[in-house]
N, C-alpha and C positions, 0 to 999 in steps of 0.2 A: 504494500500500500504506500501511494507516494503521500509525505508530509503533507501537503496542501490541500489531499484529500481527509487528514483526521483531525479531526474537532478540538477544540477548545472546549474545556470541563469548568465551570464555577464550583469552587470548594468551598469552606469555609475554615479559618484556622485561630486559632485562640494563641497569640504570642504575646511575649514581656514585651513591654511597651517601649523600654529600651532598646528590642532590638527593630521596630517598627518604625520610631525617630530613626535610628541611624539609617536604616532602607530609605526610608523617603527622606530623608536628607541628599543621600548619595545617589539618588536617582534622581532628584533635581540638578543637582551637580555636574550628573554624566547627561543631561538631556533626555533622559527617559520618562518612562512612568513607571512607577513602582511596582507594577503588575511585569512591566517587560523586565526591569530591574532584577524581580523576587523567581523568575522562572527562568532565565540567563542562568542565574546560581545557579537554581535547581538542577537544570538540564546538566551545568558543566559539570555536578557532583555526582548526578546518577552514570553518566557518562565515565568519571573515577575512578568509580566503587565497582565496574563492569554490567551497571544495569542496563546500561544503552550500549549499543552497539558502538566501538569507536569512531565509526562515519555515519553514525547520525546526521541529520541537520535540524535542528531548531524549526519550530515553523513561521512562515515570515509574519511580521506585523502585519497585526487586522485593518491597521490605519495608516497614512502615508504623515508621519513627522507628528512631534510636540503640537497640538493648536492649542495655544492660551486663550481662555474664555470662551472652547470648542462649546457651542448649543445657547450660549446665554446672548442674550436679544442686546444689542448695543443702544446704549441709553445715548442721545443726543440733546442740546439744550434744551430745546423744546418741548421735552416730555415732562418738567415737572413746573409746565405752566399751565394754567386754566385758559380752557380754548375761548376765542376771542368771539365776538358778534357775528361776524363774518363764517368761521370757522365750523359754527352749532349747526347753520339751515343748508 
């Protein structure tokens, strides 16, 4: 099966909060997200310890680059004016 045909899993994991600051510290750092960040590690240690195969690949990002403020509606001056006479009818 090629990599870009298998899925991405949502987990969930209970970590010291120490070591979730330091992740998302270092994955702001390196330009990532902390999701690409925490599964880089993962992948490079299962790979290690001989649970992956040595030529594995990784699978590529779901998304193309960092978008800061990806989804949230961009505020401009005008939005936290009360619309005018004109503006109502």
């Amino acid at each position: 099966m090629l990599a870009i045909e298998m899925p991405r899993k949502d987990t969930k994991l209970r970590l010291d909060e120490r070591i979730l600051s330091a992740l998302r510290e270092k994955a702001e750092e390196s330009g990532m997200s902390f999701n690409a960040l925490c599964e880089t590690i993962l992948f490079s240690y299962a790979k290690s310890v001989g649970k992956l195969p040595p030529d594995a690949e990784p699978l590529p990002e779901a998304r193309g680059g960092a978008r800061p403020n990806a989804g949230k509606r961009k505020k401009s001056e005008n939005d936290d004016r009360a619309p005018s006479d004109d503006e109502e009818n």
